[in-house]
C-alpha positions as CSV (number, residue, x, y, z in Angstrom):
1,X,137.3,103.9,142.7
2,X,135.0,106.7,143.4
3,X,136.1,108.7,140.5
4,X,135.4,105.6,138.3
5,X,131.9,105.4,139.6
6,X,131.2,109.1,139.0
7,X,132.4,108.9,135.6
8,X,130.2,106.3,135.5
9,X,126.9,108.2,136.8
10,X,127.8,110.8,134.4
11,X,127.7,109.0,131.1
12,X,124.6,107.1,132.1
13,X,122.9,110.4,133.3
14,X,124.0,111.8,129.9
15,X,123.0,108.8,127.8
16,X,119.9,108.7,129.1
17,X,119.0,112.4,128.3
18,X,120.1,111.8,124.4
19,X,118.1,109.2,124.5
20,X,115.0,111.2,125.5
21,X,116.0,114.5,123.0
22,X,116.2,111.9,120.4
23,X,112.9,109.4,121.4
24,X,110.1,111.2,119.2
25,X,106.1,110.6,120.3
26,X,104.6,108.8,117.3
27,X,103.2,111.4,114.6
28,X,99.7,112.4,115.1
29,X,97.6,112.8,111.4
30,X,94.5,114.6,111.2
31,X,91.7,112.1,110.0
32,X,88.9,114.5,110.4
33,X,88.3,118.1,111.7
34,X,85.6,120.9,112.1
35,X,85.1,124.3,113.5
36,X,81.7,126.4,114.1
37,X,81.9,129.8,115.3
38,X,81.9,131.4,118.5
39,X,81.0,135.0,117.2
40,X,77.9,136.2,118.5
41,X,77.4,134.0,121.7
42,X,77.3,135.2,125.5
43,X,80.2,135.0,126.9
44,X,78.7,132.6,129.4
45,X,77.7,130.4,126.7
46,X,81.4,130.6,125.3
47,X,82.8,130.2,128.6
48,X,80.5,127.0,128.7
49,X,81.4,125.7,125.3
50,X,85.1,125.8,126.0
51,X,84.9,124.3,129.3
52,X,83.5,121.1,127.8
53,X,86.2,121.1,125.4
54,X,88.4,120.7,128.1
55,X,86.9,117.6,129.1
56,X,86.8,116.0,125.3
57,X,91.1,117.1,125.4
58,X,92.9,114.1,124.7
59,X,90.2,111.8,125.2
60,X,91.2,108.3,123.0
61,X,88.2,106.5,120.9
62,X,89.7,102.9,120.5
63,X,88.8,101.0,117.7
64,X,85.2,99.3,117.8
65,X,84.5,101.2,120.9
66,X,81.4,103.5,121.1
67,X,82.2,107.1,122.6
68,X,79.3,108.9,124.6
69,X,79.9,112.6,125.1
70,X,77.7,112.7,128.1
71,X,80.4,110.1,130.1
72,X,82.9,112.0,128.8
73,X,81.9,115.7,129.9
74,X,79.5,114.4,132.8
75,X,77.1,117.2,133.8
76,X,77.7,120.3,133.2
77,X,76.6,121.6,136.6
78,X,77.9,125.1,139.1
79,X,80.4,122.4,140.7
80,X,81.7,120.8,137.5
81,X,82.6,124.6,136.7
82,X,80.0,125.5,134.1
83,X,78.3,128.4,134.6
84,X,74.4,130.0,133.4
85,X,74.1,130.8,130.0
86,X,70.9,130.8,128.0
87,X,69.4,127.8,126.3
88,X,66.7,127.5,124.2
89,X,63.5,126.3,125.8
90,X,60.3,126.1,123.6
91,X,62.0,129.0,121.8
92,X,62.3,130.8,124.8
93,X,65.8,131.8,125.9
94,X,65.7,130.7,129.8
95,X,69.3,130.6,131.7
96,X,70.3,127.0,132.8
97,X,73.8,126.0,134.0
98,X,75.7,124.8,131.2
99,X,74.4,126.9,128.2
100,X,76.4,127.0,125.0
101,X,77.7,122.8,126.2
102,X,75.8,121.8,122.6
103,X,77.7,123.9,120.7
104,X,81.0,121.3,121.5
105,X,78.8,118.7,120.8
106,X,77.5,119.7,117.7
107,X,81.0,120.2,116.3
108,X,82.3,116.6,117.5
109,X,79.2,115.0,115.5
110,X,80.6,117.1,112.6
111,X,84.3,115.7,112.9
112,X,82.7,112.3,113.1
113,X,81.1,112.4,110.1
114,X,83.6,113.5,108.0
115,X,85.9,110.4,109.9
116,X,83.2,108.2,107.8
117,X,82.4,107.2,111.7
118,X,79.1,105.4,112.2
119,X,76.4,107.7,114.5
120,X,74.8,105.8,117.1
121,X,72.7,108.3,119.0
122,X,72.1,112.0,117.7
123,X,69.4,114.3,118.1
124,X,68.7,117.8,116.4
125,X,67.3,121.2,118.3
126,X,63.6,122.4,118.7
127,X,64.9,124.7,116.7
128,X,67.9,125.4,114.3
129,X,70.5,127.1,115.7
130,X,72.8,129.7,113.8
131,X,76.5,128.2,114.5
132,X,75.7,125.3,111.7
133,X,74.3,124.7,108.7
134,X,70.4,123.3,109.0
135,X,70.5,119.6,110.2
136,X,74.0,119.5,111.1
137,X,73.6,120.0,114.9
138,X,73.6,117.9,117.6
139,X,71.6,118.6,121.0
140,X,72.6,117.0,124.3
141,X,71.3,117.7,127.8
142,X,72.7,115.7,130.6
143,X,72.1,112.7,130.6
144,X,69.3,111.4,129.2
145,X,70.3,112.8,125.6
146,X,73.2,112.3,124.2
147,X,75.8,111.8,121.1
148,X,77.4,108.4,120.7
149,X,79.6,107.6,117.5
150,X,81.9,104.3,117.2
151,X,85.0,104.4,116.0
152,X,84.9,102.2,113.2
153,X,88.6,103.2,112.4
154,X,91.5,99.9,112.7
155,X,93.6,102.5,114.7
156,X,92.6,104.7,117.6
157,X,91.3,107.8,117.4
158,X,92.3,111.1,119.9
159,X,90.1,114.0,120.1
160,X,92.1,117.1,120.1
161,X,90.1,120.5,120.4
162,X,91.5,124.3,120.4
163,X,89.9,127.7,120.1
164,X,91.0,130.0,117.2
165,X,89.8,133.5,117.8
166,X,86.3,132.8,117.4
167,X,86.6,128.9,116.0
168,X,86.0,126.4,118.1
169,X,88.0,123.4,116.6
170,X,87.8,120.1,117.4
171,X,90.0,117.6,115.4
172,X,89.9,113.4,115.2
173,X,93.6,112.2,115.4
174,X,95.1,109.2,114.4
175,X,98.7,107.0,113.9
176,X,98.3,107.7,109.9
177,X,96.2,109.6,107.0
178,X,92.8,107.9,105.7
179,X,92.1,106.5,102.9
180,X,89.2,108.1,102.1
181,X,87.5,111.2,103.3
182,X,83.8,111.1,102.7
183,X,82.0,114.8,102.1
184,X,78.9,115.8,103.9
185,X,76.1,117.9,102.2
186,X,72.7,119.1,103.3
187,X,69.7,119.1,101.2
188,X,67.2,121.8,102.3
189,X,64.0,120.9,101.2
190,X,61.9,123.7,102.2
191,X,62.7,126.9,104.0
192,X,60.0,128.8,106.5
193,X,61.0,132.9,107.5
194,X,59.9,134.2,110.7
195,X,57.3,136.4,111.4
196,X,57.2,139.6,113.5
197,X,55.3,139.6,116.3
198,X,54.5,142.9,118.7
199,X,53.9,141.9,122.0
200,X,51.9,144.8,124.2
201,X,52.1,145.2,127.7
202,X,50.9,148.0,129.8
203,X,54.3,148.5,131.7
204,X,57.3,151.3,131.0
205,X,55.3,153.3,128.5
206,X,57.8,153.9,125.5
207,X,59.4,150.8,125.9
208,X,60.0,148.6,123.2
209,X,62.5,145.5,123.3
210,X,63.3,142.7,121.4
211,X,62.1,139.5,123.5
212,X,63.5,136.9,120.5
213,X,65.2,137.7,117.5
214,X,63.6,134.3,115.2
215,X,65.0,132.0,113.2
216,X,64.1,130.7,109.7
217,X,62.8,127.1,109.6
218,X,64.1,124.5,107.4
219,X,63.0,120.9,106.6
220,X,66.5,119.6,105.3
221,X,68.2,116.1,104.9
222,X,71.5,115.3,105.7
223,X,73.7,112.9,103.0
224,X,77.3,111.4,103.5
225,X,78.6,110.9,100.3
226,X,81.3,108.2,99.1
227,X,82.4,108.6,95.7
228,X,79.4,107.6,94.0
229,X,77.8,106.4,97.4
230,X,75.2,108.2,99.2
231,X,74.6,107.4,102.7
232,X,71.4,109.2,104.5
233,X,72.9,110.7,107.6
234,X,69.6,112.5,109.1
235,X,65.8,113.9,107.9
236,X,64.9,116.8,110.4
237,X,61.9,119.8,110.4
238,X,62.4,122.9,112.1
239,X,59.8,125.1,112.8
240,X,60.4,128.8,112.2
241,X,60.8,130.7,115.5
242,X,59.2,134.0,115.8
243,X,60.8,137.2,116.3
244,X,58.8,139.0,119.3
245,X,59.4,142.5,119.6
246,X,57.6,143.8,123.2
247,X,55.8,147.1,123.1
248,X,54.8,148.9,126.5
249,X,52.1,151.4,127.0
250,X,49.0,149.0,125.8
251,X,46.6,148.0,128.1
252,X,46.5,144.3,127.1
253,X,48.8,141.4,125.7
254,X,47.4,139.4,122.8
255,X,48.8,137.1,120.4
256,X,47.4,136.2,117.5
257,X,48.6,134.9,114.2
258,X,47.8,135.9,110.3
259,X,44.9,134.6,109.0
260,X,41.0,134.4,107.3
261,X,39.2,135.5,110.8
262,X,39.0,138.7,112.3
263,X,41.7,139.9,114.9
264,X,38.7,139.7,117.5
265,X,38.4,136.2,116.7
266,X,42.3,135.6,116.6
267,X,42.4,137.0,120.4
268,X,39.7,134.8,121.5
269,X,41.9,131.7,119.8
270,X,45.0,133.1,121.5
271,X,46.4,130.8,123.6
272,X,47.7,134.2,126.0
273,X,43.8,134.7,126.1
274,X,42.7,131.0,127.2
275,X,45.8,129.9,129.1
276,X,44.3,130.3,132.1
277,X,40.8,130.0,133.8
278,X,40.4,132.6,137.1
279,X,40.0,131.0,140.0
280,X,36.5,131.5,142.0
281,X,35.2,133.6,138.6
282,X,33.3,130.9,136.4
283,X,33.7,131.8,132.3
284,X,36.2,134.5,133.1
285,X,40.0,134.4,131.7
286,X,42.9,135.9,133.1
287,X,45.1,138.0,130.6
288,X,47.7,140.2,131.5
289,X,47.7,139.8,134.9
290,X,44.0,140.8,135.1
291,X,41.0,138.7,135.1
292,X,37.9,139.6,132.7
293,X,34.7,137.6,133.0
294,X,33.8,138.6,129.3
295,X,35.9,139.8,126.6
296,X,38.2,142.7,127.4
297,X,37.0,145.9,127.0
298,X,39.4,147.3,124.6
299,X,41.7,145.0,121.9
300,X,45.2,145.9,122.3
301,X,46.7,145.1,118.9
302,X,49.2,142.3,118.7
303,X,50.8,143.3,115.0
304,X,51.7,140.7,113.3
305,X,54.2,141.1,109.9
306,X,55.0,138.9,107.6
């Protein structure tokens, strides 16, 4: 009787296994994908990037449902494991915990719209930043702005995400293969270089360091097309960003821009020159760290190229 009942165990333990080896999970197909490059980027702002990948893996859009990326990575804060990383502010570079975060989000917006999926909430950069083409990003900063698409899809949707050397991937997923794939173009209307701006200070004679590199500006709409349908996905302006090159050994900081006035006249419009009233000194302005009840009594030249 026992032997029966072990023979019994067996084939049922064994069934069950070739069951499993032969059970498949349903086949995935690739409705939409997109990668932007991590080449060039701190490694904190890599580190940063990938970590909110993480949080998008396996994440399942269901049809008609509207996917926030801000519920789904929550903030990216020291104890949700991001780390400091620079992040444009006002073209300033300033470090702030979860740098590099918009960089995941920016290539999610891009899988959605070649998914043909409808963009609820999107917003563009102060400036245009170099991992995608002009007006093709997506900005989000925890958790007032954020990226929402809806999956307009009769099937669900499963964001899959991977890093390929330096491609971040991200990939829309679902049970079969679309239709239709829509293509998305951009249509730059008018393009703005940077100038060069040297910036003097009176510090570490010799010393001369690149404070920004600068980007080119761009005015530039974004189309979805459909055959011969044309959907207008976005209409952004981006200011050109200047590249500021500090020079030490001058005894004042001025900036000033090209123009019809003198350079005496562009230092007295300076906003470095007039940002700041000295406390207790009526009339007089503080520049450089030093307060001047007139005008200073040498110009340090701020140069400014073209």
């Amino acid at each position: 009787m026992k032997t029966a009942v072990a023979a019994c165990l067996v084939l049922s333990l064994a069934g069950a296994g070739w069951w499993g080896l032969s059970t498949t999970r349903p086949r995935e197909w690739v409705v939409a994908g997109y990668s932007t490059t991590l080449a060039g980027r701190t490694p904190n702002q890599r580190y940063n990037a990938i970590r909110a990948l993480e949080k998008l893996q396996g994440k399942v859009i269901k049809p008609g449902e509207t996917f926030s990326f801000n519920r789904a990575v929550r903030s990216w804060s020291r104890d949700q494991g991001f780390r400091r990383a620079p992040v444009s502010f006002s073209g300033t570079l300033v470090p702030a915990y979860g740098g590099g975060v918009c960089q995941t989000s920016t290539t999610l917006y891009n899988a959605a719209l070649l998914a043909g999926l409808p963009i609820v909430e999107r917003h563009p950069h102060r400036f245009a930043p170099s991992y995608v083409p002009p007006g093709r990003d997506s900005a989000v900063a925890f958790e007032s702005v954020d990226l929402k698409i809806t999956n307009s899809h009769p099937f669900p949707l499963t964001i899959r995400g991977q890093v390929r050397q330096d491609q971040l991937l991200i990939q829309l997923m679902g049970p079969k293969k679309p239709s239709s794939i829509p293509l998305v173009r951009e249509e730059v209307r008018r393009t703005s270089l940077p100038r060069t701006v040297e910036w003097a200070r009176t510090q570490g004679a010799g010393m001369r360091r690149v404070r920004s590199s600068g980007r080119a500006g761009f005015d530039v709409l974004v189309w979805r097309i459909w055959g011969d349908r044309r959907e207008l996905i976005s209409q952004n302006s981006y200011p050109a960003m200047d590249r500021v090159i500090e020079v030490a050994g001058e005894p004042y900081c001025h900036r000033s821009w090209p123009g019809d006035g003198s350079l005496a006249r562009q230092r007295e419009e300076s906003p470095d020159f007039i940002r700041a009233r000295c406390p207790g000194q009526p009339g007089a302005r503080r520049l450089d760290g030093k307060c001047h009840r007139n005008k200073p009594p040498r110009l340090a030249g701020v140069r400014v190229k073209s």
